[in-house]
C-alpha positions as CSV (number, residue, x, y, z in Angstrom):
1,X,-12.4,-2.2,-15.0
2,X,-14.1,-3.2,-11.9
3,X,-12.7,-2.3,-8.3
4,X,-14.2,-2.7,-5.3
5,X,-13.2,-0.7,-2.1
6,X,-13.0,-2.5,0.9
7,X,-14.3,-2.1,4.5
8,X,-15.8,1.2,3.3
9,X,-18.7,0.9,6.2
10,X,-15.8,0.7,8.6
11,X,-14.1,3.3,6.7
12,X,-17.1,5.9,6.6
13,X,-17.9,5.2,10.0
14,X,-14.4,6.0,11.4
15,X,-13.7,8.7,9.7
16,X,-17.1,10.3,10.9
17,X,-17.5,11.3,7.5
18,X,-20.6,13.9,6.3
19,X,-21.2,17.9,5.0
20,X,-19.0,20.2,6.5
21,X,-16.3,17.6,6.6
22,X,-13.0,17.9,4.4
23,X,-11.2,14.2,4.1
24,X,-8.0,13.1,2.6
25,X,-8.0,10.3,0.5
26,X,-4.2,9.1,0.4
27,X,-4.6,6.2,-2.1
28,X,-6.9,7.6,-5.2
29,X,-6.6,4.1,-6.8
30,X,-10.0,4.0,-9.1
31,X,-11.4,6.0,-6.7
32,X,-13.6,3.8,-4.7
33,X,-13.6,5.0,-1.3
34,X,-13.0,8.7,-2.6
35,X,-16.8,7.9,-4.6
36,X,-17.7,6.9,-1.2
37,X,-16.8,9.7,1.4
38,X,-18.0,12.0,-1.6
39,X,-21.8,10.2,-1.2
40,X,-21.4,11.9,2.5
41,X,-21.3,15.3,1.5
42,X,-18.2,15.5,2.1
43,X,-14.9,17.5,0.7
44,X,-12.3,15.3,-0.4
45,X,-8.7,15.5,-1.8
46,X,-7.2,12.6,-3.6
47,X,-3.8,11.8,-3.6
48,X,-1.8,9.1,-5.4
49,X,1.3,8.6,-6.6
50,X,0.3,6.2,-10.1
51,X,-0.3,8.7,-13.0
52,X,-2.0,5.8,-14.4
53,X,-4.7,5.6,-12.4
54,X,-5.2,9.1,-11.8
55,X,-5.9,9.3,-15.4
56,X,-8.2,6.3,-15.1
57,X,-10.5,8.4,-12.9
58,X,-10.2,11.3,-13.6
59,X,-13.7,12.0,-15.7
60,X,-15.2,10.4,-12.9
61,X,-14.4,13.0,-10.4
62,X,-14.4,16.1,-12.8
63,X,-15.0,18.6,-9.8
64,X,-12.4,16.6,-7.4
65,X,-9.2,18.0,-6.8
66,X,-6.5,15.1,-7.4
67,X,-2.9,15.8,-6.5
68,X,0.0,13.5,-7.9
69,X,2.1,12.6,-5.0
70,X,3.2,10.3,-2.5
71,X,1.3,10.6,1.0
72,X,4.8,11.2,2.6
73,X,4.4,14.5,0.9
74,X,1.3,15.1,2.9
75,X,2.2,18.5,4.7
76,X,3.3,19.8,1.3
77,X,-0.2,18.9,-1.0
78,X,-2.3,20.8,1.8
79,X,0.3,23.6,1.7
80,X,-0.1,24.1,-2.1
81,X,-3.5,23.8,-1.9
82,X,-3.5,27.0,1.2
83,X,-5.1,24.0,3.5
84,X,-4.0,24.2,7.2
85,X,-5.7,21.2,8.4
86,X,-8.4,18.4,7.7
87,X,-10.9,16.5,9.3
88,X,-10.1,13.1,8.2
89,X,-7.3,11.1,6.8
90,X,-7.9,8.0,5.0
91,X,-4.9,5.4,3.7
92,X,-5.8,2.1,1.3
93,X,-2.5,0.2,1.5
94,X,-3.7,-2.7,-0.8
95,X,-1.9,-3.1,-4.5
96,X,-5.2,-3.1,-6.7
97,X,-5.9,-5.7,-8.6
98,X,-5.6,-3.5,-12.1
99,X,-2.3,-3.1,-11.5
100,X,-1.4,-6.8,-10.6
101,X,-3.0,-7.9,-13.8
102,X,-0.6,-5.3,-15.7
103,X,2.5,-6.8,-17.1
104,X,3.6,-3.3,-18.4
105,X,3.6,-2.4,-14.3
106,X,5.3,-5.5,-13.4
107,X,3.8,-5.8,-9.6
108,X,2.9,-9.2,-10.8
109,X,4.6,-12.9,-11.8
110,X,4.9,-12.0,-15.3
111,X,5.9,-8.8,-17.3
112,X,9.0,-6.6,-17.0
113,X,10.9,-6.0,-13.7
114,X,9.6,-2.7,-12.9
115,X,7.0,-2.4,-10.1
116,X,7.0,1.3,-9.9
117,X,3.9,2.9,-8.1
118,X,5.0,6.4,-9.4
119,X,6.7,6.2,-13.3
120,X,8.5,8.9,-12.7
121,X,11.0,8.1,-10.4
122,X,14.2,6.1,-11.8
123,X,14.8,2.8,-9.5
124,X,12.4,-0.6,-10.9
125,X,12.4,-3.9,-9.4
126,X,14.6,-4.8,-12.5
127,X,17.7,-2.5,-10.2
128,X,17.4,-4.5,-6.9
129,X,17.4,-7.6,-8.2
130,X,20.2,-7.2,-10.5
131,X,22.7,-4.4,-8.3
132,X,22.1,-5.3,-5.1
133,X,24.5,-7.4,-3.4
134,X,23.9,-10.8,-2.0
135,X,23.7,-9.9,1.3
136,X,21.3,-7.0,1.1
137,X,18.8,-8.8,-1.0
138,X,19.3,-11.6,1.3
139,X,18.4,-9.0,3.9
140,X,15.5,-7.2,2.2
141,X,14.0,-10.9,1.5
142,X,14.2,-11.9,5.0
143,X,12.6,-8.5,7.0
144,X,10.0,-8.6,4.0
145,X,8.8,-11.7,4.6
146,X,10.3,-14.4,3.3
147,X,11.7,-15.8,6.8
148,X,13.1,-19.5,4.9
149,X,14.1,-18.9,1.9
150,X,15.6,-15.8,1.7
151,X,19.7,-17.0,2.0
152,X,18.9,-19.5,-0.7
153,X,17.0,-17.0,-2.9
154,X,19.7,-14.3,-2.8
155,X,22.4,-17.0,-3.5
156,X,20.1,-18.3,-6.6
157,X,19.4,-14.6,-7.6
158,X,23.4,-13.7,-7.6
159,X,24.7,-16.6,-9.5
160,X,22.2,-16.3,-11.7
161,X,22.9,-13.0,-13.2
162,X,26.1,-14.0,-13.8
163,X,25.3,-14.8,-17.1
164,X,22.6,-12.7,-17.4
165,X,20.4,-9.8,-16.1
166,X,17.4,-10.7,-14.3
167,X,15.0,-9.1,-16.5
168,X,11.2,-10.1,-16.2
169,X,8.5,-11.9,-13.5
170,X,8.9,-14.9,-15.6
171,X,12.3,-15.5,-15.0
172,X,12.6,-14.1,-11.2
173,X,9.8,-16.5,-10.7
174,X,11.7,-19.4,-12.1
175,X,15.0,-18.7,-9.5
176,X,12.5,-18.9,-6.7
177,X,11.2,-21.8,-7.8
178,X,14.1,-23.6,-8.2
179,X,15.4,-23.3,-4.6
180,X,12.0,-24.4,-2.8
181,X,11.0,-28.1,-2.7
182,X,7.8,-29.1,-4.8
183,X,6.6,-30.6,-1.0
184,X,7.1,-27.0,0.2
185,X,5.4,-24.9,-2.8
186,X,2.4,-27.5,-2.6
187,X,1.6,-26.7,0.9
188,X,1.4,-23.1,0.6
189,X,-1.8,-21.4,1.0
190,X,-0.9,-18.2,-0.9
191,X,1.3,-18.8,-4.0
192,X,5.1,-19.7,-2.5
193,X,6.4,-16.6,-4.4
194,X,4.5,-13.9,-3.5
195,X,6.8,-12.9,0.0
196,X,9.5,-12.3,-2.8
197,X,7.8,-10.1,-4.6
198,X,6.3,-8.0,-2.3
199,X,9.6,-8.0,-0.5
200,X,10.7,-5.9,-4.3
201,X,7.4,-3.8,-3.9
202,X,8.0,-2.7,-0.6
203,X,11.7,-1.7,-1.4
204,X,11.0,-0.2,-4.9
205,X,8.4,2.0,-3.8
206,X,9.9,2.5,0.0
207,X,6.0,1.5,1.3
208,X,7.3,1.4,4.8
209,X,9.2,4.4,4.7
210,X,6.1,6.4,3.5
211,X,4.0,4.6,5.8
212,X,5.9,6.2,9.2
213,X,6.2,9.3,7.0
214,X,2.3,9.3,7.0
215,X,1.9,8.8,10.4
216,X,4.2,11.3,11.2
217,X,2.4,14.1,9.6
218,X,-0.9,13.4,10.9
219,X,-0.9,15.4,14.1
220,X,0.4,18.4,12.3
221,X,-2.4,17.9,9.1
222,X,-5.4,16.9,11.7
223,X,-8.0,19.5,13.5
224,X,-9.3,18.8,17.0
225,X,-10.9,15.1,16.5
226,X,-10.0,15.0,13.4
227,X,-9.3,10.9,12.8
228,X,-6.6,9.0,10.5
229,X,-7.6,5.3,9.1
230,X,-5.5,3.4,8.1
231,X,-6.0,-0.1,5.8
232,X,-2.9,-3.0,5.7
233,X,-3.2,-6.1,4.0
234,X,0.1,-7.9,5.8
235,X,1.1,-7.8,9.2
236,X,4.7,-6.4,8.4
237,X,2.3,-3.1,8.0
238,X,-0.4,-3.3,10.5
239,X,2.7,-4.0,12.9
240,X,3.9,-0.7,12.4
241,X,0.3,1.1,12.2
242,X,-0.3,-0.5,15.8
243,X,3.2,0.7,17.1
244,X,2.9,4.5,16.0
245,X,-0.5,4.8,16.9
246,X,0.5,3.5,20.2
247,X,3.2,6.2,20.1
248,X,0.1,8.8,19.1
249,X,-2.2,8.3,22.0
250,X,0.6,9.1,24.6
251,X,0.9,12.6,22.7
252,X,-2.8,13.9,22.7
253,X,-4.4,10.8,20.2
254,X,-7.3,8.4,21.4
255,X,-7.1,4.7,19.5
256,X,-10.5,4.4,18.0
257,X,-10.1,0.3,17.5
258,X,-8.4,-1.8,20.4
259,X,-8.3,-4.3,18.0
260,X,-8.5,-3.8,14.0
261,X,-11.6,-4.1,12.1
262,X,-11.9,-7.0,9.8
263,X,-14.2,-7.7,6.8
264,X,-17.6,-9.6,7.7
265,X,-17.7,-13.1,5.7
266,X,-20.6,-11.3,3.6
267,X,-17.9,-8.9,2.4
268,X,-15.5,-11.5,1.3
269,X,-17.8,-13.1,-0.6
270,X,-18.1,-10.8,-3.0
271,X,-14.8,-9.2,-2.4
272,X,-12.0,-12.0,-1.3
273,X,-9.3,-9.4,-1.2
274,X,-10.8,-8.0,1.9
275,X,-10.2,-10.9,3.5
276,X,-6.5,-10.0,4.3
277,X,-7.9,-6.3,5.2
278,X,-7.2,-4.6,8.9
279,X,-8.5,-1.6,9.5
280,X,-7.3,0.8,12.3
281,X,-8.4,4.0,13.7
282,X,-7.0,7.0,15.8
283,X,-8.5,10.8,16.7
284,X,-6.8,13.6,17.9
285,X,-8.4,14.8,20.9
């Protein structure tokens, strides 16, 4: 299973990464940039919140410690583990590609409604779509994304489950597609779908939620110039990154990147899902 991290230069060179140094590695995944930071000489902890991919790994990184848990929970991992504070903070918001290509996961067009980063907890995809109202679905399309389509998906969504639940990709796909004009899905650069279902990823796994959570916790889990990156692969995310780091550097936080870092066309070439990548950087000081 390959996996390639992206903007790990970027990533290393932010986090002033090397011996001495304990980092944070919020998003495990397959343990790319965690392989990375640990080629430094540097400490790191792993968290993630897919038991799946921890157990992936795991052999890898026999000597690593890897916590299963959502980086909301930040504060709490470092407490059970008698750590006051870290270094460096690092946060991979990308969906990997493994779990894409996993119909059993769902985050994809095909496969059961579930899209659950953690197993564990009880809501799936497979709940919003068929018990929330018109309205809120209507709602989560539209702040998620989908800016056009999102009355006529909900309505398409609603009287479709009339008959039946809602139960897989396949058919979810085949409401959306029957409310946007060929002309429309033809001119598309990314697949016309794809705002709806990241619109049910966000909202299954409450990605924004943990995001500010994250953020939040940073000051309290950093030393002195200690640095949180951060990775967002829409703008929806990197929106909020730029507004609470904003928020950061008016209460003892420097911005490290005026603007965010971006892959270099050598990197997406051999790596196209960096292309969407933004990196950005703070350091308590």
């Amino acid at each position: 299973m390959q996996h390639i991290p992206v903007l790990v230069k970027e990533c290393l060179q932010m986090l002033n990464s090397g011996k001495g140094k304990t980092i944070i590695d919020c998003t495990l995944g397959l343990g790319g940039h965690t392989k990375e930071l640990m080629k430094t000489g540097c400490r790191v902890i792993s968290i993630d919140r897919d038991e799946k991919a921890i157990e992936s790994v795991k052999k890898e990184l026999p000597d690593n410690v890897i916590i299963h848990s959502s980086f909301s929970k930040l504060k709490e991992v470092l407490s059970r583990l008698s750590i006051s504070k870290v270094d460096g903070i690092l946060a991979d918001l990308g969906v990997s590609t493994y779990q894409l290509e996993d119909s059993e996961r769902g985050f994809g067009f095909e496969g059961k409604l579930d899209m659950r980063m953690d197993t564990t907890q009880k809501t799936t995809a497979y709940n919003i779509i068929n018990d929330y109202t018109q309205g809120q679905l209507s709602k989560l399309l539209f702040d998620y994304g989908e800016r056009r389509f999102s009355r006529q998906i909900a309505r398409a969504i609603s009287n479709s489950r009339v008959y039946k639940p809602i139960e897989t990709g396949e058919e979810l796909l085949a409401v959306v597609k029957s409310v946007m004009p060929p002309k429309y899905r033809f001119s598309r650069e990314h697949h016309w779908a794809t705002p709806t279902f990241r619109a049910l990823r966000m909202e299954v796994n409450a990605d924004l939620e943990e995001l500010k959570a994250l953020i939040a916790a940073a000051p309290d889990c950093l030393n002195q110039n200690g640095r949180l990156v951060i990775i967002s692969f829409h703008s929806i995310e990197d929106k909020i990154v730029k507004h609470e780091f904003k928020a950061l550097s008016k209460k003892g936080f420097k911005i490290l990147t005026k603007r965010p870092l971006e892959a270099t066309e050598e990197e997406i070439s051999k790596n196209s899902k960096s292309q969407r990548a933004k990196l950005r950087a703070i350091e308590k000081v």
